[in-house]
C-alpha positions as CSV (number, residue, x, y, z in Angstrom):
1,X,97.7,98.0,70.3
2,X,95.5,98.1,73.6
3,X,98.1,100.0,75.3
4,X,97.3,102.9,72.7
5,X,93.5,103.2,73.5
6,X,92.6,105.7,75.1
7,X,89.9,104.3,77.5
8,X,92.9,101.8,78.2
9,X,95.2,104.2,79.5
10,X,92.0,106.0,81.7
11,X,91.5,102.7,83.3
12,X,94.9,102.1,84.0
13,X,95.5,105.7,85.3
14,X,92.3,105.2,87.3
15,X,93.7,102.3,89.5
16,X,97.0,103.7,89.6
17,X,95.5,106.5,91.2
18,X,93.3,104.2,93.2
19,X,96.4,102.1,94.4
20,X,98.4,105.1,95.3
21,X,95.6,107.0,97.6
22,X,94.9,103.7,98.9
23,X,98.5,103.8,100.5
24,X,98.0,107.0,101.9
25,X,95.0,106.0,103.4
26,X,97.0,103.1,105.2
27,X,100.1,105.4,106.1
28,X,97.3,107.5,107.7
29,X,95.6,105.2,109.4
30,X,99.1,104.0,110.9
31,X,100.1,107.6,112.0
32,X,96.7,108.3,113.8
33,X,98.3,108.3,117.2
34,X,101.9,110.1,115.6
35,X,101.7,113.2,117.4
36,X,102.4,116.0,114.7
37,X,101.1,114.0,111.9
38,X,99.5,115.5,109.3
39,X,96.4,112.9,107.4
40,X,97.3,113.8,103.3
41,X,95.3,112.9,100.3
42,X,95.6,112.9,96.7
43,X,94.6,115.5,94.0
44,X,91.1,114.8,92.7
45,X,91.4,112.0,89.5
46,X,90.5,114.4,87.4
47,X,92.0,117.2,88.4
48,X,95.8,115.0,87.8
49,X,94.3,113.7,84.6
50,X,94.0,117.0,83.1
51,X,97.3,118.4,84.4
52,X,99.3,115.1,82.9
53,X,97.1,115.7,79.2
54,X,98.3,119.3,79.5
55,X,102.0,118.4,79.7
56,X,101.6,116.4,76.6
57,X,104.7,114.7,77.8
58,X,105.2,110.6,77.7
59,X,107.0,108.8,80.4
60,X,108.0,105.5,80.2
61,X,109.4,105.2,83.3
62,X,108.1,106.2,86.8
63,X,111.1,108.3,87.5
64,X,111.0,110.6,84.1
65,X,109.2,113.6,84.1
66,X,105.2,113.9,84.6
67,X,105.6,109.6,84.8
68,X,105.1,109.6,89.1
69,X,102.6,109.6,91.0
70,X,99.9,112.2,91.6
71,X,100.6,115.5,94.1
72,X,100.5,114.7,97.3
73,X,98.3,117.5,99.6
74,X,97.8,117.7,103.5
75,X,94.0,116.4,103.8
76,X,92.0,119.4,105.3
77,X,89.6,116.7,106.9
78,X,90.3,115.7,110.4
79,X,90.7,118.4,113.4
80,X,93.8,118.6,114.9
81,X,94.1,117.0,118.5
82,X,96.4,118.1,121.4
83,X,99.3,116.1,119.9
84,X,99.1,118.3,116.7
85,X,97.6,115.2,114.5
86,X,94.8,115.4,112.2
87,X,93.9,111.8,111.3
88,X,90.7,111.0,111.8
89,X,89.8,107.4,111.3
90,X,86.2,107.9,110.8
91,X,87.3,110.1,107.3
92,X,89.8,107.4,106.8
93,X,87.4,104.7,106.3
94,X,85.0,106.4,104.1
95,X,88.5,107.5,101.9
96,X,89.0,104.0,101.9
97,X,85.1,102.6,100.8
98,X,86.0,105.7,98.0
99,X,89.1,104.6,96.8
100,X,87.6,100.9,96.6
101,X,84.4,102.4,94.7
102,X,87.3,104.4,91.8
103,X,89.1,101.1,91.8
104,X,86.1,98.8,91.2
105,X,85.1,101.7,88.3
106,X,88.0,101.4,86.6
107,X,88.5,97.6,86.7
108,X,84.9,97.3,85.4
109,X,85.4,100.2,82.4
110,X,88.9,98.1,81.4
111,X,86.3,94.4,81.4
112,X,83.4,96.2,79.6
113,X,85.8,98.2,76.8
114,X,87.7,94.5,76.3
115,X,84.4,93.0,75.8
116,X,83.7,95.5,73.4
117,X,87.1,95.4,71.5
118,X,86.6,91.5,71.4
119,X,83.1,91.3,69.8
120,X,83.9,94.2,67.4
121,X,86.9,91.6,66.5
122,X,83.9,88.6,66.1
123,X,84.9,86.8,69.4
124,X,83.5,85.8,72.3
């Protein structure tokens, strides 16, 4: 029954997509001295929200259509040194303090709409 709420699945997609452009952050971070590496991002939340409600498709699985993760872009944010990298740590960190900020909003909208569901159910 929870799994069918809507604000449900926006929290849950919400720190999937936190979780997954946390992990590009790190892979970034750990290439900043790759020479030829290219720092990628994710798709704004929003942006992969509305293009997964457009396919009207549901995936139970990861590997079925529209069920993976979000598109994956090369981040326009660092300038690219002598090596041909573009990582810059600085825009890594603050990616990072974002990501944690999404995450932090979506683990609070899951507490606050369970606390809801639970007193309109009369408990505590």
């Amino acid at each position: 029954m929870i799994e069918n709420l809507t604000i449900f699945q926006l929290a849950s997609g919400l720190t999937r997509y936190a979780s997954d452009r946390q992990a590009l952050t790190a892979q970034n971070i750990a290439n900043a001295d790759t020479p030829g590496y290219k720092a990628r991002d994710l798709v704004s939340f929003a942006d992969s929200y509305a293009a997964k409600s457009a396919l009207d498709m549901r995936a139970t699985r990861s590997g079925h259509i529209g069920g993976g993760t979000q598109t994956v872009f090369v981040s326009p944010f660092g300038v690219e040194s002598p090596n041909g990298n573009t990582v810059s740590l600085e825009s890594e960190m603050i990616r990072s303090a974002e990501v944690r900020q999404q995450y932090d909003m979506a683990i609070g909208i899951y507490q606050k709409s369970l606390q809801i569901l639970r007193t309109s159910m009369g408990r505590k």
